[in-house]
N, C-alpha and C positions, 0 to 999 in steps of 0.2 A: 468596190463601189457600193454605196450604201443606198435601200433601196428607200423612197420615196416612202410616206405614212398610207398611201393610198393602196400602193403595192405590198406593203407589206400586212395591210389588214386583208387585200385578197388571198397572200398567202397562208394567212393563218386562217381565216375562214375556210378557206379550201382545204386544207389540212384536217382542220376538227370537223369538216360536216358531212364535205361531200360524198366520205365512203359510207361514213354510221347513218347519216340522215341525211339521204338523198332530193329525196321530196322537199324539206327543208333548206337543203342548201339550190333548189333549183329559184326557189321563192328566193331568197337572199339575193341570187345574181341579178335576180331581173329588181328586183329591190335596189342594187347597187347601180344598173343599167339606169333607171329611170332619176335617179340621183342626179347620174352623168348627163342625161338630156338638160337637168334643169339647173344643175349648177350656174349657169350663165345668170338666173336671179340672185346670183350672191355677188356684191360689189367687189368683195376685198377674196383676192385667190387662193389665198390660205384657209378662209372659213370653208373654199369649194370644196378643197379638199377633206377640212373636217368632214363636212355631209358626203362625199364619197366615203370615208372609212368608217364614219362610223353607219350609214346604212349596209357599208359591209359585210360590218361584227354586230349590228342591232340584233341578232339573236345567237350568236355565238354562245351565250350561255345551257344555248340547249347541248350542247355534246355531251355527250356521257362522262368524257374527262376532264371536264371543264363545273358540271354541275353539282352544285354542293348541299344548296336548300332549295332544289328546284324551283324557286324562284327566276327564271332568266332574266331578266333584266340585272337584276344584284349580281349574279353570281358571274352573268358574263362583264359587266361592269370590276367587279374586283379585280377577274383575271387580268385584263387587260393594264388597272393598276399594280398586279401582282407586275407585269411586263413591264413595267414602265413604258405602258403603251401613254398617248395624248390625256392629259387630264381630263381635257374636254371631252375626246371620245368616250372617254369612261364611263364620265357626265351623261354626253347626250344618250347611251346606249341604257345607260340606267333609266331614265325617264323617258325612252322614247313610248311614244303613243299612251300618255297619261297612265303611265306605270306605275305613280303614286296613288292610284284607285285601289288597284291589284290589290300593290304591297300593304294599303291597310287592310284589306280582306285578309289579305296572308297573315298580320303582326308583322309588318315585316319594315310598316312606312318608317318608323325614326330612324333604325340602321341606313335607309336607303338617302333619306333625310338630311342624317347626321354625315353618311359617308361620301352623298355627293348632291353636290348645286344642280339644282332643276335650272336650266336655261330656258329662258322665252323670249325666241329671236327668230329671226326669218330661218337660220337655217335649221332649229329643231322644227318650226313646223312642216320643212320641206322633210324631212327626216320622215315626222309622222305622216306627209302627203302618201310621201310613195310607199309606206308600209301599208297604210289604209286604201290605198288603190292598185295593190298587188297582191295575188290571189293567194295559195297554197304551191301551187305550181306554176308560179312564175307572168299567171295570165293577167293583163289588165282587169281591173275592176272598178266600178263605182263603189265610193264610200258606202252604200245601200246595199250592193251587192256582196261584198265585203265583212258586213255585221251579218247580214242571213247567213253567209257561208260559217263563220265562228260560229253562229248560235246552233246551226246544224252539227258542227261536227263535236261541240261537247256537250255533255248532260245536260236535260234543264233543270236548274235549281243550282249549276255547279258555281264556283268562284269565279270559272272566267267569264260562262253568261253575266252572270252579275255585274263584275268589272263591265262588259260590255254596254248591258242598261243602263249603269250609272254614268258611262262616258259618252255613249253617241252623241249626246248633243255638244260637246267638246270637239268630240272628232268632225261633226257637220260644221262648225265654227272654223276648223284648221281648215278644213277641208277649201270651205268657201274663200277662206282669204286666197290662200294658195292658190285656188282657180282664179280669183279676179286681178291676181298676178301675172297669171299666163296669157289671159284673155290681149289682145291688142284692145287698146283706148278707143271706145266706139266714140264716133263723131255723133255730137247733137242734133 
């Protein structure tokens, strides 16, 4: 029986994270979790599933076996084409949460560029929702809450503060759509 794209990015997730980076793989389930609540915003059943797998592998490139230019978004992105895993997944796991900021801080935007289509669609922004609204450990968060927790836990002055700077007001834009998605249609 061959397993499903959804089950088999939990198992490969689960495989590369949860022993090495457990903390990280607690963040990813509830990342995948809140995927599954909202999939129902996706018309067509197969994009659901895109945004279940690939919030399952959006950071898969951190495992130690997996990382190559510590770059994660790129390097879990390759893997995954290394697998012939979803091209899309590939895609959406390379640019999830404006990952084209990072990678030109890095040097890294034309590879990531060159290597895979940035999609802008309902379900990469649902992708970046629940990344930006899920903690370190798996806890909800407000997009607000979310950037203090990043800007706390690395250096100031680092690359990813910065990436962060230069994106919040992107991430406050995904964010908001996505909420006046969920919201029911107030009556006038």
């Amino acid at each position: 029986m061959q397993l499903g794209m959804a089950d088999r990015a939990r198992g490969l997730a689960e495989q590369k994270l949860s022993e090495v980076l457990p903390r990280r793989w607690r963040h990813v389930q509830a990342v995948a979790a809140r995927a599954e609540q909202l999939a129902s915003l996706i018309e067509e059943p197969h994009d659901r599933e895109l945004l279940v797998s690939a919030a399952t592998l959006h950071d898969i490139g951190y495992a130690p076996s997996i990382a190559k230019t510590g770059f994660h978004p790129l390097d879990g992105a390759r893997w995954l084409r290394d697998l012939k895993f979803s091209d899309r997944v590939a895609a959406l796991v390379a640019h999830h949460t404006n990952a084209v900021v990072e990678a030109e801080l890095r040097g890294f935007d034309r590879e990531l560029s060159d290597e895979f289509d940035r999609e802008m669609s309902r379900v990469a922004d649902l992708l970046w929702y629940c990344d930006l609204t899920t903690g370190p450990d798996g806890q909800e968060f407000t997009v607000e809450e979310r950037i203090a927790e990043i800007r706390n836990r690395y250096e100031p002055g680092s690359v990813v503060v910065e990436f962060i700077e230069l994106s919040a007001g992107e991430f406050f834009e995904v964010v908001k759509r996505v909420e006046d998605w969920i919201r029911p249609t107030q009556p006038m």
